[in-house]
C-alpha positions in Angstrom: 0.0 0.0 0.0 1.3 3.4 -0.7 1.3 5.5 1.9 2.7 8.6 0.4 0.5 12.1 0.3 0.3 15.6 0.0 -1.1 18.2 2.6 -0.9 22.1 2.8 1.0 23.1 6.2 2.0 26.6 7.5 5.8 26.9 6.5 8.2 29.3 8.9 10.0 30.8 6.1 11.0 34.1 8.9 11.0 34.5 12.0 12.7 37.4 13.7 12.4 40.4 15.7 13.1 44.4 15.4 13.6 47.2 18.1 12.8 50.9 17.8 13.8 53.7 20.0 12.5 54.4 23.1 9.6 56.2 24.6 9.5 58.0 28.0 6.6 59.1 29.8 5.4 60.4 33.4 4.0 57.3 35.2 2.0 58.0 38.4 0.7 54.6 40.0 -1.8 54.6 43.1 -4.4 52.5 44.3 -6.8 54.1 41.8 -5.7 52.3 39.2 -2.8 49.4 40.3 -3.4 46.9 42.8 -1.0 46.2 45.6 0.7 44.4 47.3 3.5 45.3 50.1 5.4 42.4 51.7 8.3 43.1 54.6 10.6 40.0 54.3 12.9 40.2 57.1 12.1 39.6 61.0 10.2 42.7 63.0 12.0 44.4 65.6 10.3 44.1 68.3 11.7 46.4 70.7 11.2 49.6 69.4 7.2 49.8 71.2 5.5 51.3 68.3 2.7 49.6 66.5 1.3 49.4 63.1 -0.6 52.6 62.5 -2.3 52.1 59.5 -4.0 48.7 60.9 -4.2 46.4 57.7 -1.8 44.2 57.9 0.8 46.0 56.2 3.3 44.6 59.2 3.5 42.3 61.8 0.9 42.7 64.2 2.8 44.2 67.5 5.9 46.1 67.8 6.1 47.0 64.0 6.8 50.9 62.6 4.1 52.7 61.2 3.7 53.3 57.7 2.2 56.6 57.6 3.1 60.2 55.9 6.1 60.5 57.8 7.5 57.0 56.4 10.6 57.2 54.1 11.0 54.8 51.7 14.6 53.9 50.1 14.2 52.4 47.1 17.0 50.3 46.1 16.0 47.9 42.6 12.8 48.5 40.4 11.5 46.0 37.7 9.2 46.5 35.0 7.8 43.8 33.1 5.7 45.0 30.5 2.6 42.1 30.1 0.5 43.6 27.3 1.9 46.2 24.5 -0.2 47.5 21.4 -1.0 50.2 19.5 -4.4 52.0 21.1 -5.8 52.1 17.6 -4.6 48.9 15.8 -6.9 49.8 12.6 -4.9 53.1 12.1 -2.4 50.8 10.7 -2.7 50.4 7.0 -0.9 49.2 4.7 1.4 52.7 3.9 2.8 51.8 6.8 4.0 48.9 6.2 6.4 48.2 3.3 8.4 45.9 1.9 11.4 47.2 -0.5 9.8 50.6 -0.3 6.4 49.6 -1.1 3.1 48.6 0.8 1.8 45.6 1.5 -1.7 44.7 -0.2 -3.3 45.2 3.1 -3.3 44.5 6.6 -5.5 43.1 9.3 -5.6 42.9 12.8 -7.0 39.7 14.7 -6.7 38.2 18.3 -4.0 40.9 18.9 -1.9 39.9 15.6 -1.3 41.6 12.2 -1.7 40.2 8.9 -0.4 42.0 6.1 -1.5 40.5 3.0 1.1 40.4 -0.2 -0.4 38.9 -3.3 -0.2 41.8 -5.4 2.9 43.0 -3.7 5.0 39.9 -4.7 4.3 40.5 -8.5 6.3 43.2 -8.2 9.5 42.1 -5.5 10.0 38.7 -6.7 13.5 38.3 -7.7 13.2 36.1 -11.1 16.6 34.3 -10.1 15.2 32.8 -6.5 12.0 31.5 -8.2 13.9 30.1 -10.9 16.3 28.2 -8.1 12.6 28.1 -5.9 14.5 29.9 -3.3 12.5 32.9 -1.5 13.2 37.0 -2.0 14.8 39.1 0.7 13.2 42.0 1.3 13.5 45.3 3.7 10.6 45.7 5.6 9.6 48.9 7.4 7.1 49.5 10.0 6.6 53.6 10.6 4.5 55.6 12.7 3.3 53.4 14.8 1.5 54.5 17.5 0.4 56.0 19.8 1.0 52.8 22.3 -1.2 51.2 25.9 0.2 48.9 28.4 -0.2 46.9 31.2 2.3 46.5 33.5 3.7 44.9 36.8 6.0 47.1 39.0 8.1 45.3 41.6 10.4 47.9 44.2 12.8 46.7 46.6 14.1 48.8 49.4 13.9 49.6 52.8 11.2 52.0 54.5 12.4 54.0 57.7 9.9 55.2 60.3 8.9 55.6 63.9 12.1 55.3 64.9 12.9 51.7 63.0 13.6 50.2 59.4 12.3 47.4 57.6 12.9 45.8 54.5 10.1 45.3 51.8 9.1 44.8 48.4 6.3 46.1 46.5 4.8 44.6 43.6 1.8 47.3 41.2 -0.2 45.6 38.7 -2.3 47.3 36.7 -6.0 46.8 37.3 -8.1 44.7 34.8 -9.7 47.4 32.2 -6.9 49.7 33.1 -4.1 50.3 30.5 -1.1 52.9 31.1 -1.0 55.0 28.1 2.5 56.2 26.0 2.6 58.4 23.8 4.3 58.8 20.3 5.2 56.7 17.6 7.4 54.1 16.6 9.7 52.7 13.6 10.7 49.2 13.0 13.0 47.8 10.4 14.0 44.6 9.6 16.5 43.8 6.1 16.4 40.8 5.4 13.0 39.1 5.8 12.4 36.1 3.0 9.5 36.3 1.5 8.5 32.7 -0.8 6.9 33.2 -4.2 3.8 32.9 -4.6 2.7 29.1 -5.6 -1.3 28.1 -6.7 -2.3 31.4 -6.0 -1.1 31.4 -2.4 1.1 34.4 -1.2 3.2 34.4 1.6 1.2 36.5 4.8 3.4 38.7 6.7 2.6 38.2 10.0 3.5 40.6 13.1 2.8 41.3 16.6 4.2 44.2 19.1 5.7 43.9 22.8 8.1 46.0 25.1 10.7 46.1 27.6 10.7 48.5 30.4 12.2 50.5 32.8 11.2 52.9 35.6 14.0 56.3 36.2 13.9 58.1 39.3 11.3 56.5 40.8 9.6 58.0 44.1 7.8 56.3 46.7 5.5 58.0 49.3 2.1 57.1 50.9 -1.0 58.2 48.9 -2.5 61.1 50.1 -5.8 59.9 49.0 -6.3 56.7 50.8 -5.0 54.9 54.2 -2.8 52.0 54.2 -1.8 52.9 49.9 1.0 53.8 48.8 1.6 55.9 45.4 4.9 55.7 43.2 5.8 58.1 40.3 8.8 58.0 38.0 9.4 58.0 34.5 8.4 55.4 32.4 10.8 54.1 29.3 9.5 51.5 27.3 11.3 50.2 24.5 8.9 48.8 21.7 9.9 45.7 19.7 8.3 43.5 17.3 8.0 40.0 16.5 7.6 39.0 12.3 7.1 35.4 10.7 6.8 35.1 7.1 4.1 31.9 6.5 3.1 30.4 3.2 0.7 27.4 2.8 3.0 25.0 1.5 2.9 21.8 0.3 4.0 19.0 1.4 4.9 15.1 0.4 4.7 13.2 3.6 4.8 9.3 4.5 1.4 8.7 6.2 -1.7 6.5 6.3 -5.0 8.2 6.8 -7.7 7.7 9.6 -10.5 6.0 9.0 -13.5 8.2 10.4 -17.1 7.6 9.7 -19.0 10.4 7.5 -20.9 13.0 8.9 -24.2 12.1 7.1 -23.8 8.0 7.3 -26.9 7.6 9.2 -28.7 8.6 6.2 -27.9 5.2 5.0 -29.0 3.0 7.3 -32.4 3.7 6.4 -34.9 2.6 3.3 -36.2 6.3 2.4 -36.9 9.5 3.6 -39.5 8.4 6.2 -41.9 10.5 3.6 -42.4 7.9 0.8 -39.7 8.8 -1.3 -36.4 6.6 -2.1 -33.1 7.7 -1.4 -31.2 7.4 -4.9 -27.7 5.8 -4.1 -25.3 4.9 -6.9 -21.4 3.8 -6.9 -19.0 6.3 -7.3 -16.4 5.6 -4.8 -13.1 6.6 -5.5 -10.6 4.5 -4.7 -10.2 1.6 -2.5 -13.8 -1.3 -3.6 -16.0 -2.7 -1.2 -14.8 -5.7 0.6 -16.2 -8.5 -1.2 -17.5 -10.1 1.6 -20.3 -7.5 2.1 -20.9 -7.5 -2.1 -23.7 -9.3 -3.8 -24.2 -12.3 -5.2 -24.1 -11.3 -9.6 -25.1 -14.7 -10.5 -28.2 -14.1 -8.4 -29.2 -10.5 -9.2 -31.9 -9.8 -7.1 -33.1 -6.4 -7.3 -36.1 -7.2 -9.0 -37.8 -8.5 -6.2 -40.2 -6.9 -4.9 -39.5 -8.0 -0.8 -35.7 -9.1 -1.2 -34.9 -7.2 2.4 -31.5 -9.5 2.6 -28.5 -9.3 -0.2 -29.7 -11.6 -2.9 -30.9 -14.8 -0.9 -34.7 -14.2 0.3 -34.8 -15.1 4.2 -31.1 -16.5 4.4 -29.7 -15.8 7.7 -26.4 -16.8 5.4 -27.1 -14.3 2.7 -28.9 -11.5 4.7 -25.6 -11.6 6.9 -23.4 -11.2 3.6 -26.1 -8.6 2.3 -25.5 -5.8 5.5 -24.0 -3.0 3.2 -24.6 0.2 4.1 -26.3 1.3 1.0 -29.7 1.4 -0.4 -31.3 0.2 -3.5 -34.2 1.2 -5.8 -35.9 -2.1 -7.4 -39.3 -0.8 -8.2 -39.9 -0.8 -4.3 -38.7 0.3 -1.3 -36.4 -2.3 -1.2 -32.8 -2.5 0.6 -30.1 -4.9 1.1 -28.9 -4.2 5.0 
């Protein structure tokens, strides 16, 4: 048996990633918008006699300093991870923005938080004869511009120490943004990437140039200092620096020759078989056009006894055989002047 076929699978033909410049914007985060969550991580002093003033739980219970607007907070190591980056508009990215060789893509779409930028027409135009002709793909320059302006979610983790009612304690606090909530930066963004490869198009497919944006960050001169605006939060401003990036693969349907042997599932609609008509009267008219593989001849009839002429053969060519109507269960109908069948 030959087991040898042909399927259509997504082929990787890039997969890299580009960085622009960065952006910088004024970040202040409070409870109004960033949950929080402050953890001291060495052991209380507990000789010191003053307890926790702000009374939930931000401390151990007795003998701890009071966080309060006289506190002073030493920040020593800030993190940013930045958990969701994209544009605030992503349909305000067309295809003049996106180019390949100079010029733009046939169009571009935006679905479940990736780009699609569409190149039928454009690879008419950039295909290198000399690749096709050795079937090896095109390298292009592609150019993202003027994307932007940009949201984010974020996670802000400080380290330090916090000095107050006459004692210190070490702590970390971790800020993440609230669902709903996005931290917006402004200004635009350029990406370019030189040496993408783009495949040619084969059976009308074109490659789809595929694309999706993320960050890293940073926080500069960050500030610490209880929120004025609610007991027991803290607020923390800085300056924000995000650094955009973005992720490209080049994908073609391609096909391949693979080594395989295919799955036998039953069809959708085989019930429709295992019944003589419609349930209204009318026959169901079934005729033999497999492709393929015949019918095991166990399950065939009889064609020295060719039976569909009577009118109540309900077995396969044998009358009221157990023997033949066993040999006669085919899941198939026929039409012999009756509502005959041979299951």
């Amino acid at each position: 048996m030959n087991n040898e076929s042909m399927v259509y699978l997504t082929k990787v033909f890039s997969d890299l990633q580009a960085k622009s410049c960065p952006l910088m914007t004024e970040i202040t985060a409070n409870a109004a918008n960033f949950n929080q969550q402050l953890t001291f991580f060495d052991d209380c002093d507990c000789n010191n006699g003053c307890g926790c003033g702000c009374g939930c739980g931000c401390g151990c219970n007795t003998n701890n300093i009071e966080i309060d607007e006289d506190a002073n907070f030493a920040i020593e190591t800030t993190e940013v991870i930045v958990s969701d980056f994209d544009l605030v508009c992503p349909q305000e990215l067309d295809a003049c923005n996106v180019t390949v060789d100079g010029m733009p893509v046939d169009e571009v779409d935006f679905f479940n938080e990736r780009y699609m930028a569409g190149t039928n027409d454009l690879m008419t135009r950039i295909s290198d004869c000399t690749c096709m002709e050795r079937g090896l793909p095109t390298k292009g320059y592609l150019l993202i511009c003027n994307a932007g302006p940009w949201k984010a979610k974020l996670t802000i983790a400080v380290t330090g120490t916090v000095f107050g009612c006459g004692g210190s304690r070490r702590f970390k606090l971790c800020m993440t943004t609230k669902n709903e909530v996005y931290v917006n930066i402004p200004g635009t963004s350029t990406f370019a990437a030189s040496s993408i490869c783009l495949p040619c198009t084969t059976g009308g497919i074109a490659p789809v140039i595929n694309f999706s944006f993320g960050a890293e960050g940073s926080l500069l001169n960050p500030c610490l200092t209880t929120d004025p605006c609610g007991q027991c939060n803290l607020m923390l401003t800085g300056c924000l620096v995000v650094e955009p990036e973005v992720d490209v693969q080049v994908t073609r349907q391609t096909l391949f020759r693979t080594s395989a042997e295919t799955v036998n599932v039953p069809c959708d609609d085989i019930a429709k078989c295992r019944t003589c008509g419609d349930g209204n009267g009318n026959t169901i008219a079934v005729t033999n056009k497999c492709c393929g593989a015949e019918r095991d001849q166990d399950n065939d009839c009889d064609h020295d006894h060719d039976c569909r002429h009577e009118e109540s053969s309900c077995g396969c060519c044998g009358g009221s055989s157990s023997s033949n109507q066993n040999r006669g269960r085919g899941i198939s109908c026929q039409f012999n002047g009756y509502n005959g069948c041979n299951f």
